[in-house]
C-alpha positions in Angstrom: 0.0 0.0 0.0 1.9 3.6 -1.1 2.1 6.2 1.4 0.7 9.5 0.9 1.3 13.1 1.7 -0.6 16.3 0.8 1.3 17.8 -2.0 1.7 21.9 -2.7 -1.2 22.3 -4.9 -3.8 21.2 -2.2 -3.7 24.2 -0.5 -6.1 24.9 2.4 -7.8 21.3 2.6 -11.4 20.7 3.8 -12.3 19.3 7.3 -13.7 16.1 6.9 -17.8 16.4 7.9 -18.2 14.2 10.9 -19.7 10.9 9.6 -20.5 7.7 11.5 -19.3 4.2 9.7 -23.4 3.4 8.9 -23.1 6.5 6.5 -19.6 6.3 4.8 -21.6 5.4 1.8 -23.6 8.0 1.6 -22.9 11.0 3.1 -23.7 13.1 6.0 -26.9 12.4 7.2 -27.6 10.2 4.2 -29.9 7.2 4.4 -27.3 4.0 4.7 -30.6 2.0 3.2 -30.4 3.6 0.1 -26.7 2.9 -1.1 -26.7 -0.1 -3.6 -24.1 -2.3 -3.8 -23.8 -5.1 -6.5 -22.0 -7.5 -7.0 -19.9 -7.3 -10.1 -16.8 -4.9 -11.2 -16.7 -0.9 -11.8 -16.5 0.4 -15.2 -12.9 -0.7 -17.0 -10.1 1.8 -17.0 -9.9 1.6 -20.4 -13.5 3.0 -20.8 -13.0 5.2 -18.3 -9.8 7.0 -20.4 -12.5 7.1 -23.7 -15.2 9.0 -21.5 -12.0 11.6 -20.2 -11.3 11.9 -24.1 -14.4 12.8 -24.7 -14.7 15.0 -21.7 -11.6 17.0 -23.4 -12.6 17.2 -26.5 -10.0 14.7 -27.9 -11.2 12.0 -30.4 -8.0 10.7 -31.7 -6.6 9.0 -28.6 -7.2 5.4 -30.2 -8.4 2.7 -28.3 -7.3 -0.9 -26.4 -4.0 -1.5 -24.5 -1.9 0.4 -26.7 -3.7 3.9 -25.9 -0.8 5.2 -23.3 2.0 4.1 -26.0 5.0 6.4 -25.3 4.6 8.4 -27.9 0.5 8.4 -28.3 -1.7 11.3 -28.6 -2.6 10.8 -25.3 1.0 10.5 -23.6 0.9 13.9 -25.6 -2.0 15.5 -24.0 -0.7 14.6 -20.6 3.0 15.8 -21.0 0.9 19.1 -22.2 -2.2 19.4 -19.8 -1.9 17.2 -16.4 2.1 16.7 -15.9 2.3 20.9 -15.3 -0.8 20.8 -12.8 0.5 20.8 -9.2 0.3 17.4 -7.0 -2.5 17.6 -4.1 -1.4 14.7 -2.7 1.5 12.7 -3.9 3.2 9.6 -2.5 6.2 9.4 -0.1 8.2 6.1 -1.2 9.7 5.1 -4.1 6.6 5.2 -6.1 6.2 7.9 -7.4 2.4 8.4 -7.9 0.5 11.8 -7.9 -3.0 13.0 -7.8 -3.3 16.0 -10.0 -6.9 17.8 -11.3 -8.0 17.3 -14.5 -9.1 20.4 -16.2 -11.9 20.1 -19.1 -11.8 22.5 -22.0 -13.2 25.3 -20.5 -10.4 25.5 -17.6 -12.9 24.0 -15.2 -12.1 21.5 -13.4 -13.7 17.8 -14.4 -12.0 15.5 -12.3 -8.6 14.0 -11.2 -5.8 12.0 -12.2 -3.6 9.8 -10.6 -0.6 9.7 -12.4 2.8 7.8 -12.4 5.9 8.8 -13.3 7.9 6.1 -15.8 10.9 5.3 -16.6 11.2 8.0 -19.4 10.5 10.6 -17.1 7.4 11.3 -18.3 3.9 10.4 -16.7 1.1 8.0 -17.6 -2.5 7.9 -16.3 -2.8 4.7 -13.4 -6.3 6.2 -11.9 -8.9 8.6 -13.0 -12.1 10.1 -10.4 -14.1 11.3 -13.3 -16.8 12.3 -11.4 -18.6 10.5 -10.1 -16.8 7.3 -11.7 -13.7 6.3 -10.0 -11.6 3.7 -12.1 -8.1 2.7 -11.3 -5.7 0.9 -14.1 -5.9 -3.7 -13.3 -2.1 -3.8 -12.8 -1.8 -0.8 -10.2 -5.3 -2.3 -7.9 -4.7 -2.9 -4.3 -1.6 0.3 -4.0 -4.0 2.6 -2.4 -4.5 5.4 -5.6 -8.3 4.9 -5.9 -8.0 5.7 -2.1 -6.0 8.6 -2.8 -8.4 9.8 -5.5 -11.5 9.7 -2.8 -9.5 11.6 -0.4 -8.2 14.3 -2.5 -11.7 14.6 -4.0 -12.3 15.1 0.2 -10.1 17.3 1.3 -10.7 19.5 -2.0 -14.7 19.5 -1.5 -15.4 17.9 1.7 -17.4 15.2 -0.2 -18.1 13.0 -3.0 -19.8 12.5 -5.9 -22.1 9.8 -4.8 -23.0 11.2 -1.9 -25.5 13.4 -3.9 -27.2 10.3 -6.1 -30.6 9.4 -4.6 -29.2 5.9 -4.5 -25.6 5.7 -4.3 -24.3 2.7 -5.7 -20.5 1.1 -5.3 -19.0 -1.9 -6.7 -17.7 -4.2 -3.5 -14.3 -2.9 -4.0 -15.4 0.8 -4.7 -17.0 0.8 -1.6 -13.9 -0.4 0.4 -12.1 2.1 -1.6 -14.4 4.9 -0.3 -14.4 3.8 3.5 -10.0 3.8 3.0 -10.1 6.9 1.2 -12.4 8.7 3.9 -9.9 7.5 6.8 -7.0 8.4 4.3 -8.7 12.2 4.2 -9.2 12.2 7.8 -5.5 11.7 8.6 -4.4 14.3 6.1 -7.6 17.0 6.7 -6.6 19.7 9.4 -7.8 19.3 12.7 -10.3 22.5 13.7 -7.2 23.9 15.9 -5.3 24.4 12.5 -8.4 25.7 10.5 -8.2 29.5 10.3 -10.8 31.8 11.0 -12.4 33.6 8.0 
């Protein structure tokens, strides 16, 4: 499991809203009897990476395994849009993962990436919280970067996505990934000591 650490582009985190277990799922006050979970997997990483090129406005990406190639379009678009964006959180070992926002085509911001620096110094896309889908690449599961994804997206709103479906629903391993990444937020998230005034 990587280790994380708020990076410089985080800024002035959220508190995390005080939440009992029953209500991880849902949010605040939320109705635990209304999140669904089936049985099954999440949306694949590959599909997620054709909904962010569409998102962007990119339709020459490609498709299928070889779509983060070293020198494909979208290797391209990274090097050019997310590698200058500032980590919010970033690992502290040897990996070197970071999550970074993803900003649409109007400057707004549509999401984040995790990305992972390789061994031609450049980055590739391992995780993607396109909200409200969170999708994490098969051969980097189990690290911890769909956890870092939820807790950025936690620190930086002080919720997520789901939270505001009428019936939030998680695939077994998205809702682990939620509970980790809401006790990965909380150790990161200021206490109310540290929280200025306004």
């Amino acid at each position: 499991m990587m280790s994380w650490k708020s990076g410089p582009g985080l800024g002035q985190p959220q508190q995390i809203p005080e939440i009992s277990d029953e209500e991880l799922l849902c949010g605040p006050g939320g109705d635990p009897a209304r999140v669904h979970i089936w049985t099954g997997f999440a949306k694949p990483f590959e599909t997620s990476l054709q909904d962010l090129a569409e998102s962007v406005g990119c339709t020459d990406w490609g498709t299928g395994p070889m779509i983060q190639q070293v020198t494909s379009p979208l290797r391209a678009w990274i090097a050019v849009t997310l590698s200058p964006q500032p980590s919010l959180l970033e690992t502290t070992g040897q990996d070197e993962v970071r999550i970074v926002p993803v900003p649409g085509p109007d400057g707004a911001e549509i999401g984040l990436a995790a990305l992972m620096r390789t061994p031609n110094d450049d980055e590739r896309i391992v995780g993607l919280l396109l909200r409200p889908d969170l999708s994490v690449e098969r051969s980097y599961r189990g690290f911890g970067i769909g956890r870092a994804l939820i807790a950025t997206e936690l620190l930086l709103t002080g919720g997520i996505p789901t939270w505001d479906h009428d019936k939030p629903g998680y695939s077994p391993a998205g809702a682990a990934t939620v509970r980790a990444g809401v006790d990965l937020a909380r150790t990161l998230a200021p206490t109310p000591e540290e929280t200025p005034s306004p």
